[in-house]
SEGU-159563 format. One record per residue (C-alpha): residue number from 0; residue in three letters; x, y, z. Coordinates in steps of 0.05 Angstrom, whole numbers, plus 5000, padded with zeros to 4 digits. Example, Ala and Ser with C-alpha at 12.3 -4.5 7.8 and 13.67 -1.06 7.14 Angstrom:
<rs>
> num,residu,xx,yy,zz
> 0,ALA,5246,4910,5156
> 1,SER,5273,4979,5143
</rs>
This chain:
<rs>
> num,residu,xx,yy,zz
> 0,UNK,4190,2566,4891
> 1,UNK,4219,2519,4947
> 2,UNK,4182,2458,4949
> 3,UNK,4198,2417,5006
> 4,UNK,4209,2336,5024
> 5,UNK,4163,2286,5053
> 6,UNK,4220,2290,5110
> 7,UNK,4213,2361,5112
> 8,UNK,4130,2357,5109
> 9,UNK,4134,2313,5167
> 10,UNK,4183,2354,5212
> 11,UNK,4153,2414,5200
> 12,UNK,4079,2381,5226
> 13,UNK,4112,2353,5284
> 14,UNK,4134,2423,5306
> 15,UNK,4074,2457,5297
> 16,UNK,4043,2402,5341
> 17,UNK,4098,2407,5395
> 18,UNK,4082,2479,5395
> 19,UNK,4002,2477,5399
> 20,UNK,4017,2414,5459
> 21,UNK,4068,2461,5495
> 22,UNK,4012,2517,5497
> 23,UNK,3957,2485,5521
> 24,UNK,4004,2449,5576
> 25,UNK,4023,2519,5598
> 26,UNK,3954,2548,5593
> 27,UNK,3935,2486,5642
> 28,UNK,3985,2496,5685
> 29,UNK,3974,2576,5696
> 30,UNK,3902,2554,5704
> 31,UNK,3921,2511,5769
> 32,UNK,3969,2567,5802
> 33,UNK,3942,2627,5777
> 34,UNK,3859,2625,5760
> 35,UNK,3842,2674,5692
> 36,UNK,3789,2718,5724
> 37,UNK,3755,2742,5657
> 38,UNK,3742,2810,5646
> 39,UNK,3671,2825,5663
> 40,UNK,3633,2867,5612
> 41,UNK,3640,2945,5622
> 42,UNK,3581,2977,5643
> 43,UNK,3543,3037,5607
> 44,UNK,3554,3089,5663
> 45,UNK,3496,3138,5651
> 46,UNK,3514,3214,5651
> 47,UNK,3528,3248,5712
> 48,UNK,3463,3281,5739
> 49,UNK,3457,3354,5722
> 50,UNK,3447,3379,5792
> 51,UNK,3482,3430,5844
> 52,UNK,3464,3449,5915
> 53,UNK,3418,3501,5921
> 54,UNK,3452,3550,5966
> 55,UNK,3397,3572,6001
> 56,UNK,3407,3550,6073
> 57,UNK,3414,3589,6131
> 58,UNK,3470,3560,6183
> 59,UNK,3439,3512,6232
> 60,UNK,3435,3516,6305
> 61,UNK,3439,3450,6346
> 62,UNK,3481,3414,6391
> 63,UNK,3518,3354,6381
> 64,UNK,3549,3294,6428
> 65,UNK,3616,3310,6407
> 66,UNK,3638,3331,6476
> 67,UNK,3605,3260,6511
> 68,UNK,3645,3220,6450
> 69,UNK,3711,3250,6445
> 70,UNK,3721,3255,6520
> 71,UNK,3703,3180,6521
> 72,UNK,3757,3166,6466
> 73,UNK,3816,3204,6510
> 74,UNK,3788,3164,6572
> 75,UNK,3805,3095,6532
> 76,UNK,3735,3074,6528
> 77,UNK,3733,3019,6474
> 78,UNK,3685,3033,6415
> 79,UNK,3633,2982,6418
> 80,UNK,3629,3009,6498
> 81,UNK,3617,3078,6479
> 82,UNK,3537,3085,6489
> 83,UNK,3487,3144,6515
> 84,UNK,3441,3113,6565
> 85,UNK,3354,3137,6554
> 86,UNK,3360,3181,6608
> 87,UNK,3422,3219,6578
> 88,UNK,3381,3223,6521
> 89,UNK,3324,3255,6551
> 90,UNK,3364,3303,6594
> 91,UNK,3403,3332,6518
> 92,UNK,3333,3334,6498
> 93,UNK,3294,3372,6547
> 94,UNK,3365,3423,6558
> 95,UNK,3362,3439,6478
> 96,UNK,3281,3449,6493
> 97,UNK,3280,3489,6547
> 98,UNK,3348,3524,6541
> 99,UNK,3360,3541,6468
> 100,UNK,3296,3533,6434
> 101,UNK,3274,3589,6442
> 102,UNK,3336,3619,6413
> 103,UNK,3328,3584,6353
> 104,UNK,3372,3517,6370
> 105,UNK,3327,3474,6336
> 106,UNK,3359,3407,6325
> 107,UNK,3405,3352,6366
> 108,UNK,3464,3310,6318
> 109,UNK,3493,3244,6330
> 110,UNK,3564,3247,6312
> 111,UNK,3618,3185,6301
> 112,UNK,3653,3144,6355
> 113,UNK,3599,3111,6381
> 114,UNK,3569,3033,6333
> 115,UNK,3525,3053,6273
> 116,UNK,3481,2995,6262
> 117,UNK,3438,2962,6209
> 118,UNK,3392,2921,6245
> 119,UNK,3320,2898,6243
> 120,UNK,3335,2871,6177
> 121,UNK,3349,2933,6137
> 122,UNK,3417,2960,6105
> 123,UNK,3417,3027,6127
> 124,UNK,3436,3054,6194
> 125,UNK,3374,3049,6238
> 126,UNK,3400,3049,6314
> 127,UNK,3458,3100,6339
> 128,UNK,3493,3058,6399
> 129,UNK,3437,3032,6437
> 130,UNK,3384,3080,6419
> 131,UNK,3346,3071,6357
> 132,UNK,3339,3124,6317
> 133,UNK,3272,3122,6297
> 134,UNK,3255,3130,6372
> 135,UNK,3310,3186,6381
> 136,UNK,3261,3230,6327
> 137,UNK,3198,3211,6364
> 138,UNK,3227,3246,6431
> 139,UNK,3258,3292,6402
> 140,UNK,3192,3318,6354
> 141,UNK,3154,3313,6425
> 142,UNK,3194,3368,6452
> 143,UNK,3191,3410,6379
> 144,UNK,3262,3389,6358
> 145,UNK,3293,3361,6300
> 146,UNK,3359,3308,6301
> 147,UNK,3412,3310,6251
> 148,UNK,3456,3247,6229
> 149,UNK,3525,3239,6229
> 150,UNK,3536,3184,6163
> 151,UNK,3567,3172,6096
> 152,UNK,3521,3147,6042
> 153,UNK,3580,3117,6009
> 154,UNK,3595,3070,6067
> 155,UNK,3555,3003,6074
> 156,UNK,3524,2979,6135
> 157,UNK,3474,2924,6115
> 158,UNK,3496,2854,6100
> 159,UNK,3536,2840,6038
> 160,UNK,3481,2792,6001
> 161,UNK,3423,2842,6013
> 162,UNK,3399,2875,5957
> 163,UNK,3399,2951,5931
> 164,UNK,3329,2971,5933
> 165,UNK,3292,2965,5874
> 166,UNK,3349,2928,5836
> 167,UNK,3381,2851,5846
> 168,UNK,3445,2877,5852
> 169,UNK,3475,2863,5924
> 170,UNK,3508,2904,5963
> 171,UNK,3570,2860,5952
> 172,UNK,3571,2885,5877
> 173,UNK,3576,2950,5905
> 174,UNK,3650,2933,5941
> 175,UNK,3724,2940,5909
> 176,UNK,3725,2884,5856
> 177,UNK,3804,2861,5825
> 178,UNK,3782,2893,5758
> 179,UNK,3774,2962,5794
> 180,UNK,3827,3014,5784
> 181,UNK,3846,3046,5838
> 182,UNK,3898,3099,5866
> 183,UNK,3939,3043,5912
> 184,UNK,3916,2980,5885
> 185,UNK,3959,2945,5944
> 186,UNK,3925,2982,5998
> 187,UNK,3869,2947,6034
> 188,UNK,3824,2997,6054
> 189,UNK,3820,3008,6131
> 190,UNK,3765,2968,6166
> 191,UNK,3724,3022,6197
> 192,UNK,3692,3026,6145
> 193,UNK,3663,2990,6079
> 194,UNK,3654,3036,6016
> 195,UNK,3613,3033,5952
> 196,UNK,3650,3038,5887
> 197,UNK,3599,3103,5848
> 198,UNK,3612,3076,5777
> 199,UNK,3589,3007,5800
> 200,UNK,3517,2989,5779
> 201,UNK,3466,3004,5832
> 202,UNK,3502,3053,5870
> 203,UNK,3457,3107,5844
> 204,UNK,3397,3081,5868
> 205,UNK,3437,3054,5944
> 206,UNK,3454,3133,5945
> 207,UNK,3381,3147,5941
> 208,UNK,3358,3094,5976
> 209,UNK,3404,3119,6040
> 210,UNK,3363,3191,6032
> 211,UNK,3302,3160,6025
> 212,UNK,3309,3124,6082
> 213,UNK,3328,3188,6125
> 214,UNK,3273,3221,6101
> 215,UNK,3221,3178,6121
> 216,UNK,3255,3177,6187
> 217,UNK,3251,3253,6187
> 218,UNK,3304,3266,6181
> 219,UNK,3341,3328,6147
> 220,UNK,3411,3339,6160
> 221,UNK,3467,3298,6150
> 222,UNK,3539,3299,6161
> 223,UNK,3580,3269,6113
> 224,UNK,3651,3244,6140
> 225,UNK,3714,3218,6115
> 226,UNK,3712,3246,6041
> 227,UNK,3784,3256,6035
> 228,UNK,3803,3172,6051
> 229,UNK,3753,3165,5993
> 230,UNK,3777,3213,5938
> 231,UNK,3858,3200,5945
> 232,UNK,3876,3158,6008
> 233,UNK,3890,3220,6047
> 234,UNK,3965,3210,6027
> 235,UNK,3984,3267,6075
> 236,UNK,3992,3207,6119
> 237,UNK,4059,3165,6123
> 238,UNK,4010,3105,6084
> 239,UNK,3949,3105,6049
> 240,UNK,3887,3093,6090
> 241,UNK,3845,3068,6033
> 242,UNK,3863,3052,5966
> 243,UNK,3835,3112,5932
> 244,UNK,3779,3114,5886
> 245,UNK,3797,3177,5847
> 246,UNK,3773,3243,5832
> 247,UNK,3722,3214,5783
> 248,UNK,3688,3167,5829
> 249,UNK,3691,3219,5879
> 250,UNK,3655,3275,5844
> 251,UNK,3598,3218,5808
> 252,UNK,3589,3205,5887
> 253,UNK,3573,3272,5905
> 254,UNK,3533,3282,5849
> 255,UNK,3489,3222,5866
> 256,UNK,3483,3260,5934
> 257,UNK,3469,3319,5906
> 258,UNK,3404,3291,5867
> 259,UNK,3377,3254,5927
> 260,UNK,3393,3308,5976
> 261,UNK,3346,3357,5938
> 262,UNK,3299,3298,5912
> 263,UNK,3283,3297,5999
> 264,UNK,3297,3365,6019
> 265,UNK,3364,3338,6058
> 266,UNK,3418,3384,6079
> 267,UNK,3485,3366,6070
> 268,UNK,3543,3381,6107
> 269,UNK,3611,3352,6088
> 270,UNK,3660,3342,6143
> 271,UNK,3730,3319,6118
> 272,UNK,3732,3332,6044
> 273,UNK,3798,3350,5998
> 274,UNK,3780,3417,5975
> 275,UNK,3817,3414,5915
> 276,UNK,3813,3460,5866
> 277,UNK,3796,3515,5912
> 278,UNK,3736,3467,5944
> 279,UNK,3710,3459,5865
> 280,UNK,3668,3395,5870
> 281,UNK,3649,3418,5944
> 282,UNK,3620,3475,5935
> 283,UNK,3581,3453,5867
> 284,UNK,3545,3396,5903
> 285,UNK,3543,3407,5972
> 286,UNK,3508,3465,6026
> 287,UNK,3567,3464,6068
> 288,UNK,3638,3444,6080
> 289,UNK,3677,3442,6135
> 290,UNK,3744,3480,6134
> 291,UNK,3789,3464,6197
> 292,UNK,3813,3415,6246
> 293,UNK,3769,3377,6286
> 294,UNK,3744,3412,6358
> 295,UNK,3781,3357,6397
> 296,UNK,3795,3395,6470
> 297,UNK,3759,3458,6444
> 298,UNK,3765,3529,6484
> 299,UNK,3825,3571,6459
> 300,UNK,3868,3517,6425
> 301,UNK,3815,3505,6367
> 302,UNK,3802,3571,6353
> 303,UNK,3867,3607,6354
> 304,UNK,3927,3578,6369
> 305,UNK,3938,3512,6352
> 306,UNK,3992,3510,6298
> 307,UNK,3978,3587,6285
> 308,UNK,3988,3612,6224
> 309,UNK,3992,3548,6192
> 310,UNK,3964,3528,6122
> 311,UNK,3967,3465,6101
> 312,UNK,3962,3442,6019
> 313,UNK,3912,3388,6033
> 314,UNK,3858,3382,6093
> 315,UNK,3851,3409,6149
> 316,UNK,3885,3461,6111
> 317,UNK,3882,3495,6183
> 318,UNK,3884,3479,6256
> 319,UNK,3840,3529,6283
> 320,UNK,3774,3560,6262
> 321,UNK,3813,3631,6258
> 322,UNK,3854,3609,6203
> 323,UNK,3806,3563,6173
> 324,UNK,3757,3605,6171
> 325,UNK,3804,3668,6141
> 326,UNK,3839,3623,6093
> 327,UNK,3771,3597,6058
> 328,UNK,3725,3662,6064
> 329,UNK,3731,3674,5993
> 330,UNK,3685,3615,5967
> 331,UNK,3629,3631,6015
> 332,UNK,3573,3683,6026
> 333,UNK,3508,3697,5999
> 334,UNK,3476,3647,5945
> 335,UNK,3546,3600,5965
> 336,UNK,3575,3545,6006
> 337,UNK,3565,3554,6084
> 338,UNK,3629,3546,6123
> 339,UNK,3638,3502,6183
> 340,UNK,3689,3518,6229
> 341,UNK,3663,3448,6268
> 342,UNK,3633,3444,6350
> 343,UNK,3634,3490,6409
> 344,UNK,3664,3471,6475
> 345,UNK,3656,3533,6512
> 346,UNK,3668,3500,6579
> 347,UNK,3741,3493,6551
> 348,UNK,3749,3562,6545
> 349,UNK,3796,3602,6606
> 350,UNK,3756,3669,6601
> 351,UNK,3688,3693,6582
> 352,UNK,3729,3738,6528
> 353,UNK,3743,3668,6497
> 354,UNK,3677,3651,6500
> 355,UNK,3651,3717,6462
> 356,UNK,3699,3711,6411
> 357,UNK,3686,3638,6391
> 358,UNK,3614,3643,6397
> 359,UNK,3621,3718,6352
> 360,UNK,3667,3679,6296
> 361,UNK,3616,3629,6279
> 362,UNK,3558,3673,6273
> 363,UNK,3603,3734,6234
> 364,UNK,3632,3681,6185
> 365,UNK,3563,3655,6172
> 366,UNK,3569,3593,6202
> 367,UNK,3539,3539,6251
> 368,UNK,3536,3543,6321
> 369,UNK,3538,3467,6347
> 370,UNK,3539,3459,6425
> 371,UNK,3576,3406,6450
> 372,UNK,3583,3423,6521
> 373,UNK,3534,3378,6561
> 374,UNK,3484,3385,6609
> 375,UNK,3536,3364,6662
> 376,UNK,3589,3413,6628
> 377,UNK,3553,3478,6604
> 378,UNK,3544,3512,6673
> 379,UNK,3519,3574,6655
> 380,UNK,3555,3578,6596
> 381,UNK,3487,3583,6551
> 382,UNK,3487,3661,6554
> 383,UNK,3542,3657,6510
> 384,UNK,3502,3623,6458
> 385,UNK,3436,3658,6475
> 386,UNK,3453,3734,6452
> 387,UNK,3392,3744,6407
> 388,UNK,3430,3805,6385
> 389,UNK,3487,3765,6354
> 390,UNK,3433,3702,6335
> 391,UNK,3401,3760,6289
> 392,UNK,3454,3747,6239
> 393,UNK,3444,3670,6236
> 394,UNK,3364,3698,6221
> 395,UNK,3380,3741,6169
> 396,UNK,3437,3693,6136
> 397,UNK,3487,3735,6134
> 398,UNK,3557,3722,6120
> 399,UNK,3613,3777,6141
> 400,UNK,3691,3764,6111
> 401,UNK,3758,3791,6128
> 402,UNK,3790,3851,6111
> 403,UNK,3848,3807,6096
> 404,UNK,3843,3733,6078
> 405,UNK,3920,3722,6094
> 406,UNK,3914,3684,6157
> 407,UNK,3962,3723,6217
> 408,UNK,3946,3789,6186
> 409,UNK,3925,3843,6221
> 410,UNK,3863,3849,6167
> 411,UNK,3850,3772,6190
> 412,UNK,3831,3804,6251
> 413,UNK,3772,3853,6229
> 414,UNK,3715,3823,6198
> 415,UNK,3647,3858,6175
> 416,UNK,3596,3847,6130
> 417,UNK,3523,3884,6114
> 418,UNK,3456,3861,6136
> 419,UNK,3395,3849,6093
> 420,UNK,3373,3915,6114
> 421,UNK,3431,3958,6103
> 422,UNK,3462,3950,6171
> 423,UNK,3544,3935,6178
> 424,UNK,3561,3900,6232
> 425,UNK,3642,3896,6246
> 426,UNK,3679,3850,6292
> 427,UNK,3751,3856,6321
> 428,UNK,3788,3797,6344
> 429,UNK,3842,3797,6391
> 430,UNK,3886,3732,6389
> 431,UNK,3944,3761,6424
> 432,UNK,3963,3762,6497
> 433,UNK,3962,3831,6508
> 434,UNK,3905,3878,6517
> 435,UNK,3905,3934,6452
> 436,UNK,3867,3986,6422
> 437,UNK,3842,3959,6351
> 438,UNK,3834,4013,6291
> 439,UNK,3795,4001,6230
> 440,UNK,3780,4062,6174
> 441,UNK,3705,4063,6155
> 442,UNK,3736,4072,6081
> 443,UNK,3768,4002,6081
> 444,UNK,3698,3975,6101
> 445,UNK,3672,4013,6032
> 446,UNK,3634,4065,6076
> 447,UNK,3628,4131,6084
> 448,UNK,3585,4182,6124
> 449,UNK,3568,4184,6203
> 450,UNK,3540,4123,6235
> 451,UNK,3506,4100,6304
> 452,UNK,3546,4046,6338
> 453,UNK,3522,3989,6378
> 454,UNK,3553,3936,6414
> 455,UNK,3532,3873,6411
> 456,UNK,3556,3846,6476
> 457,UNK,3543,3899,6518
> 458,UNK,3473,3912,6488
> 459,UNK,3486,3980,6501
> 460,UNK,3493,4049,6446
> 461,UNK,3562,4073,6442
> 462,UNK,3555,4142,6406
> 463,UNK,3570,4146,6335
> 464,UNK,3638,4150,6283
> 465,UNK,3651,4179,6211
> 466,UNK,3718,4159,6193
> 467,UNK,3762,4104,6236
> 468,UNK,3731,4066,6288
> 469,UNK,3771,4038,6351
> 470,UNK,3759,4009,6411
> 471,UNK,3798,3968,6466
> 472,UNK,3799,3889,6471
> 473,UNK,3823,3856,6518
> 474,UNK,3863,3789,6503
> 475,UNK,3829,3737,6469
> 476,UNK,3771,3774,6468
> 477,UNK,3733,3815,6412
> 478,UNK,3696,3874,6401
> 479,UNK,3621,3861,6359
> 480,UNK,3585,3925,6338
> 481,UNK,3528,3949,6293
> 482,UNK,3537,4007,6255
> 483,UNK,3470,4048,6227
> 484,UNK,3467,4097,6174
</rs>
């Protein structure tokens, strides 16, 4: 046993005492430069909701200000400038009435661009630019219309000390905090927009709050924007555009959605998601996805040849609603996810055969139709999206794919699909520059036997065909026919 001195009893107290005065000097001194932030407790996060989208939609027919917006944006217009006066207003309205109504266009959409605002003391959006929304609905219910809103409820709007309905937490708590982990914890996220962190407490009931809020409105459509800055960043960028709240956060946000959305009979439309895992979280919780590039100058460039043949490993995946809407035809059709191949601009278009062909597209893939040409842009340009022979499909929901789902095939080209009552109709799209006879066997379309064919855009009989059909079409044009048994 080693038994030490007084000397040794008394050095070896005075060290231990240097050491405990050395400590709490340095845990003073890290106190003054650097403040210790304790960890706040971790909160029970309550199981995702057991929910999915009931894929029972049709495709909606509307029209959107897209055109007015965008067109503003190229001209420079600053964004707290961009505004639709009353009378604008009024004019979209009583155009969609008295136009397209009776067609079936049922609804007008806001879209981004112009200020979103929370005011009158709430913290959801309540006016669009100048025009409140609330009055927006009221004309547009007058005239037997419906409006659609272009918002996120994962973005925040009201003032940061309100409070989350029916809870005290603020809508501060809701915000990026240092404890959160994040994808690029040294990226501050852009400021267009401020977003709510899902596993924080309270953002279940902001989520519902947000629908709630558009439902009393009456409202029942929304477009969701901007998914993809949420999940990862978008990191297809050269930087980061927002930090990245992960795949986790990301799929407990759309499952918040999910809940509320069919809580209020909302549908949702997602506009710029990921669509990772072949569109997995997508199409679980949502009615429909978007699936290319936005319409930007419309006509011919968005639907066939900008950056043709071009498939990209993250969104837009595609450029142009031909190979969008080839590329991702496998996860829709009946009882799934509606595709979106995004707005019209029809006045864009160089030929009427342009015109056919987009218009055909939309309604063959089982998509929307969303006008944005403008009362002072659509000319006559309405018969395009009037042909009640073609609008039958939207009616009957049906959804038509590709022989081929390899975009620039020639199967890419040929799409068909069968009609709730047995009907096939076939389509034929000609993206080249040439005029050519197109050739499809009625054996690659899984049918056999002699059918009656009808075209579409003629409205006229065309005799009938047993084994290969083919027909003529002109450049960027397309040939739409019925065929019965």
């Amino acid at each position: 046993m080693i038994r030490y001195s007084n000397i040794s009893k008394i050095l070896l107290i005075a060290t231990l005492c240097l050491t405990v005065f050395l400590s709490v000097m340095a845990c003073k001194e890290k106190k003054q430069d650097e403040p210790i932030i304790p960890e706040p407790p971790t909160p029970e996060l309550p199981e995702l909701p057991v929910t999915a989208a009931t894929h029972n939609y049709k495709s909606p027919l509307y029209w959107t200000i897209y055109e007015y917006a965008r067109e503003w944006e190229l001209a420079g217009v600053p964004y707290d400038q961009m505004d639709l006066t009353s009378d604008q207003w009024d004019a979209v309205i009583d155009m969609m009435a008295t136009r397209f109504k009776p067609y079936g266009y049922d609804m007008i959409c806001t879209d981004g661009f112009l200020p979103q605002l929370a005011r009158d003391g709430g913290i959801y959006m309540s006016h669009y630019g100048s025009m409140p929304l609330k009055e927006l609905v009221k004309r547009a219910k007058a005239k037997g219309l419906r409006v659609g809103v272009y918002d996120n409820p994962l973005w925040i709007k009201g003032k940061l000390d309100s409070k989350v309905p029916g809870t005290n937490y603020s809508l501060r708590s809701l915000t990026r905090n240092p404890q959160d982990k994040v994808m690029f914890p040294d990226v501050t996220d852009r400021p267009d927009f401020t977003w709510l962190v899902t596993d924080h407490p309270g953002a279940r009931e902001y989520i519902d709050g947000w629908f709630k809020h558009y439902h009393d409105m009456g409202v029942d459509f929304v477009r969701m924007d901007f998914m993809c800055w949420y999940e990862d960043g978008d990191p297809g960028r050269d930087y980061p555009v927002t930090c990245g709240y992960g795949r986790e956060r990301y799929e407990r946000g759309l499952a918040y959605i999910c809940e509320s959305a069919a809580k209020y009979g909302i549908f949702t439309s997602i506009v710029m998601p990921e669509l990772y895992n072949d569109a997995e979280l997508e199409r679980k919780y949502c009615n429909m996805t978007r699936i290319v590039q936005d319409a930007n100058i419309g006509g011919w460039h968005h639907f066939s040849s900008f950056n043709r043949g071009t498939i990209y490993d993250r969104w837009p995946y595609a450029d142009n609603q031909m190979d969008g809407f080839t590329y991702w035809s496998h996860i829709g059709g009946e009882g799934k996810i509606l595709l979106d191949g995004d707005f019209l601009r029809l006045n864009r278009c160089s030929s009427d055969g342009e015109r056919r062909a987009q218009v055909s597209l939309q309604l063959i893939a089982g998509g929307p139709v969303a006008i944005a040409d403008t009362p002072e842009t659509i000319g006559n340009f309405d018969k395009f999206y009037t042909n009640e022979e073609l609008l039958a499909l939207n009616a009957d929901r049906f959804v038509g794919k590709p022989l081929s789902d390899e975009v620039n095939s020639e199967g890419s080209c040929i799409w068909y699909g069968t009609m709730s009552n047995g009907d096939v109709v076939l389509a034929l799209f000609n993206r080249e520059e040439n005029s050519r006879n197109m050739s499809v066997n009625l054996a690659d379309l899984g049918l056999e036997g002699t059918y009656n064919v009808r075209d579409l855009w003629r409205h006229v009989d065309e005799g009938t065909v047993e084994t290969t059909f083919t027909a003529p079409v002109p450049r960027h044009d397309c040939k739409v026919v019925k065929l019965t048994k």
